[in-house]
C-alpha positions in Angstrom: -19.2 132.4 102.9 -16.0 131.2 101.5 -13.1 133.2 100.6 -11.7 134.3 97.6 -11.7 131.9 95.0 -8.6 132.9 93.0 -9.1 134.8 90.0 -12.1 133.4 88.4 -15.0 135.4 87.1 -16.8 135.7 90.0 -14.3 136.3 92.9 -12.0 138.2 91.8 -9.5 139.9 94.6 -8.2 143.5 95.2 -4.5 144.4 95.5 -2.8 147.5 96.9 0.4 148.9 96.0 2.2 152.1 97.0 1.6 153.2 93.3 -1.7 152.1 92.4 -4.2 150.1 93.3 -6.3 147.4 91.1 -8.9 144.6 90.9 -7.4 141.2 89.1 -10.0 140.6 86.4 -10.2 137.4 84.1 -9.4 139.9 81.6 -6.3 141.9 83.1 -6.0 143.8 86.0 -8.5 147.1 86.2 -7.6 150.1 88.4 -9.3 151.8 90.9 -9.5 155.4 89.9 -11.8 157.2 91.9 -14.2 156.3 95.1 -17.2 158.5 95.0 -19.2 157.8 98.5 -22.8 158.9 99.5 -23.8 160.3 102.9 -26.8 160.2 105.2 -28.4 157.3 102.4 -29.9 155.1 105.2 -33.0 157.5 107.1 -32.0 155.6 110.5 -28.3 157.0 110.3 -29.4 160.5 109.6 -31.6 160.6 112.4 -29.1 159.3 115.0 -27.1 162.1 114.1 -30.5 164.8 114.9 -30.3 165.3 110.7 -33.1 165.2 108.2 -32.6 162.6 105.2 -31.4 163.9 102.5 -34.0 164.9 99.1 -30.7 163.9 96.8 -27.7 161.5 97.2 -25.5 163.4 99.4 -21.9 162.7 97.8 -18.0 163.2 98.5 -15.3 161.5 97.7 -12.0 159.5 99.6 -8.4 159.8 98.7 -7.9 156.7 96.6 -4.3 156.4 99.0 -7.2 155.6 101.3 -7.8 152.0 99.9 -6.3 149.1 102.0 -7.2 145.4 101.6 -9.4 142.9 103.8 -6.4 142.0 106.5 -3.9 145.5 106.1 -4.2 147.2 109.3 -6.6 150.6 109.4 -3.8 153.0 110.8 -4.9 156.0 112.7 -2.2 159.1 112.4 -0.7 161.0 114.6 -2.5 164.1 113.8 -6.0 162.2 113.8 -5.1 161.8 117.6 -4.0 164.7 118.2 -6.3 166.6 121.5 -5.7 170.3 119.4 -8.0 168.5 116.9 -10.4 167.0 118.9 -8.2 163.6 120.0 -8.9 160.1 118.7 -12.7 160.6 117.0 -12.5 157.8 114.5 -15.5 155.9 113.3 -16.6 153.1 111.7 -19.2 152.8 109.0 -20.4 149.2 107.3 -20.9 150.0 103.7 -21.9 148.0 100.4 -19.4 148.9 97.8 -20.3 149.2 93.8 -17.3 148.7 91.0 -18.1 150.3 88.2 -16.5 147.8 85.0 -16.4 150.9 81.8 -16.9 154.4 81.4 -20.0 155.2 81.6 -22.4 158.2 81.7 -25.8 159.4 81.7 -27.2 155.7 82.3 -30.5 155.5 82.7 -31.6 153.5 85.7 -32.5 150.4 83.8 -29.3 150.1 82.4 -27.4 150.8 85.5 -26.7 146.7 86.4 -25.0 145.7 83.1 -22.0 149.0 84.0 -21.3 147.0 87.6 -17.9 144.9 87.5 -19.0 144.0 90.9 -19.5 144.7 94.8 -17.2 144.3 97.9 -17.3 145.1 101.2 -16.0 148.5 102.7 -15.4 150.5 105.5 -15.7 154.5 105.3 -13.4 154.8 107.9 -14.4 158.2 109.5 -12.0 161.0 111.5 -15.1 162.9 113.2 -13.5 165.7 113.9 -11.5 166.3 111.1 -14.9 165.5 109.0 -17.2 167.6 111.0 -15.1 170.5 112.0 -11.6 170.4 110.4 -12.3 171.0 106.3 -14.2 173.7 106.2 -17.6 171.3 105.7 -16.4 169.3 103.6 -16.4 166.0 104.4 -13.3 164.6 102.6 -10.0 165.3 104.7 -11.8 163.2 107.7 -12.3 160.5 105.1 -9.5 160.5 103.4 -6.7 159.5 105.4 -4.5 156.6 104.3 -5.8 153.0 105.4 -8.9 155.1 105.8 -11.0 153.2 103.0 -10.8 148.6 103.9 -12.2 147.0 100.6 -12.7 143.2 100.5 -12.3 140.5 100.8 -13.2 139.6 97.3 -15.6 141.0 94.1 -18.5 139.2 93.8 -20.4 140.2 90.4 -24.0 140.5 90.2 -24.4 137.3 88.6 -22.3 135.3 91.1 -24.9 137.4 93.5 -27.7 136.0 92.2 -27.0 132.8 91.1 -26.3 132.6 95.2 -30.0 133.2 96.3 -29.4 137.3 97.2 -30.2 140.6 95.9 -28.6 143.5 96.5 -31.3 145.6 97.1 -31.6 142.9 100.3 -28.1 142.5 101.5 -27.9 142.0 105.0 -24.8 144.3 106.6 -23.3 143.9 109.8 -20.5 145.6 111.8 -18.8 144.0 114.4 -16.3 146.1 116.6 -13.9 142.9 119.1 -17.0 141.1 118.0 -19.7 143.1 119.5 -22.7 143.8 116.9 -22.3 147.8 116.0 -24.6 147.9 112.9 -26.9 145.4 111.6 -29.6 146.2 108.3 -30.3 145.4 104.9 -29.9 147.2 102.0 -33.5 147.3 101.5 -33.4 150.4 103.5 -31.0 152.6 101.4 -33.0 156.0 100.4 -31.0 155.7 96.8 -30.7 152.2 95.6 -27.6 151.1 93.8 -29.3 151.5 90.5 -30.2 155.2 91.6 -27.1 155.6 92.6 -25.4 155.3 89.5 -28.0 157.1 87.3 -27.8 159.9 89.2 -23.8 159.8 89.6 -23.6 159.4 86.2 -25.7 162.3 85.0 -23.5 164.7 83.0 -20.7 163.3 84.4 -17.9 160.1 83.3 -17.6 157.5 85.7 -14.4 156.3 84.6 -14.4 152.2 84.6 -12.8 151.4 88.0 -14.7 154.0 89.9 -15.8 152.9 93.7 -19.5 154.0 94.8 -19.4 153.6 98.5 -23.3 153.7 98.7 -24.1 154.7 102.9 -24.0 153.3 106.4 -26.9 152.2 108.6 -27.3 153.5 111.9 -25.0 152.3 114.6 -21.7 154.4 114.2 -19.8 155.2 117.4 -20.0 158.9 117.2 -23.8 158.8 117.5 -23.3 156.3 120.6 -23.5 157.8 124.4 -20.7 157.7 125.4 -19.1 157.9 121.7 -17.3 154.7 120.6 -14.3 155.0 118.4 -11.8 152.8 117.2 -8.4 152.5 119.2 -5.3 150.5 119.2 -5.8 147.0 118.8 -9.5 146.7 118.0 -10.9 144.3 114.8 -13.5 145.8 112.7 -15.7 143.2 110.7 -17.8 144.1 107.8 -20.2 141.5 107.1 -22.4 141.6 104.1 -24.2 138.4 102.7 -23.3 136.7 99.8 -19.5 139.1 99.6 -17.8 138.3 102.6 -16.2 139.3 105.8 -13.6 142.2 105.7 -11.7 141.9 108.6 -9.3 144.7 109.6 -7.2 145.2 112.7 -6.6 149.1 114.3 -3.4 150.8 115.3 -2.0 153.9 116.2 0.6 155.4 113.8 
């Protein structure tokens, strides 16, 4: 797959800035405002973890200061390491992302496609701890900490998709820890396709053009591993996800 092929309408690339963060569009650039991300969407992951699938999306959301590029280092903080708090528990989790391009709401599902700028690669970059234990149940302090959401390496609209041979309710996605296979399954085996997604986001409720739906992980993540496997100093995470890309980010300790 190659890389980003400037600013055309088909690959269009994501830039970070300590103010803001924005997609270069043929038309101007468009800003990320939100990143909504769904839990537990993939049966396989929920029942690594000893949890039942969920009967609706299961959603929470990620600091946008979470957003880093395909390339910027994923930086784990101090207090993410700290052995008070469980030590060093972060996780990795291959996900398909979904750009919203204009405000949109109540969309029925037919209708969902044409209100997708495009799709990128991500990694929910997950504190276990601080997700699990640390927030009261809520999921979005352990998600949420800065470097903790890799986008990339380009936008790939659903046209560009298709015109390639792939659908994105049969994406292939694959992640690689120093190279070693982590998690590997298609798309076909989300619970709430990307269509359903958005309907059901949507419902009674703006999703403000530039909004990020990180729509699930497959099974593989460390934390469900024996013994656990988290990301330290120095390792490369690899998204893979056919037809988008390789996001390719390097860990440290901050």
């Amino acid at each position: 797959m190659p890389a980003a092929r400037g600013y055309d309408p088909f690959y269009m690339n994501i830039h970070t800035a300590q103010s803001s963060t924005h997609i270069e569009t043929p038309t101007g650039p468009l800003e990320i405002r939100q990143i909504l991300a769904i839990g537990r969407n993939y049966a396989a992951h929920a029942h690594e973890q000893g949890l039942d699938a969920p009967d609706h999306p299961m959603v929470f959301s990620k600091n946008i200061a979470s957003i880093c590029t395909n390339g910027d280092d994923i930086v784990i903080p101090p207090i993410a390491q700290d052995e008070r708090f469980g030590g060093n528990q972060t996780d990795f989790e291959a996900e398909l992302a979904v750009i919203i391009a204009e405000d949109c709401k109540d969309v029925p599902r037919e209708d969902a496609m044409s209100k997708v700028l495009g799709f990128t690669c991500a990694n929910d970059v997950s504190a276990r701890w601080w997700q699990k234990k640390g927030s009261g149940g809520q999921f979005c302090r352990g998600k949420g900490f800065d470097t903790f959401c890799p986008l990339g390496p380009s936008v790939v609209t659903p046209a560009e998709l298709a015109k390639n041979g792939h659908d994105v309710n049969d994406l292939r996605v694959i992640c690689r820890v120093n190279g070693q296979v982590m998690q590997d399954a298609s798309t076909s085996q989300m619970m709430f396709p990307v269509d359903v997604l958005i309907e059901e986001l949507s419902k009674g409720t703006t999703l403000a053009g530039g909004t990020v739906i990180l729509t699930g992980t497959p099974a593989g993540v460390g934390m469900a591993r024996t013994p656990p496997v988290w990301l330290t100093d120095g390792d490369v995470a690899e998204i893979e996800i056919a037809g988008i890309g390789i996001l390719s980010n390097q860990v440290r300790l901050g």
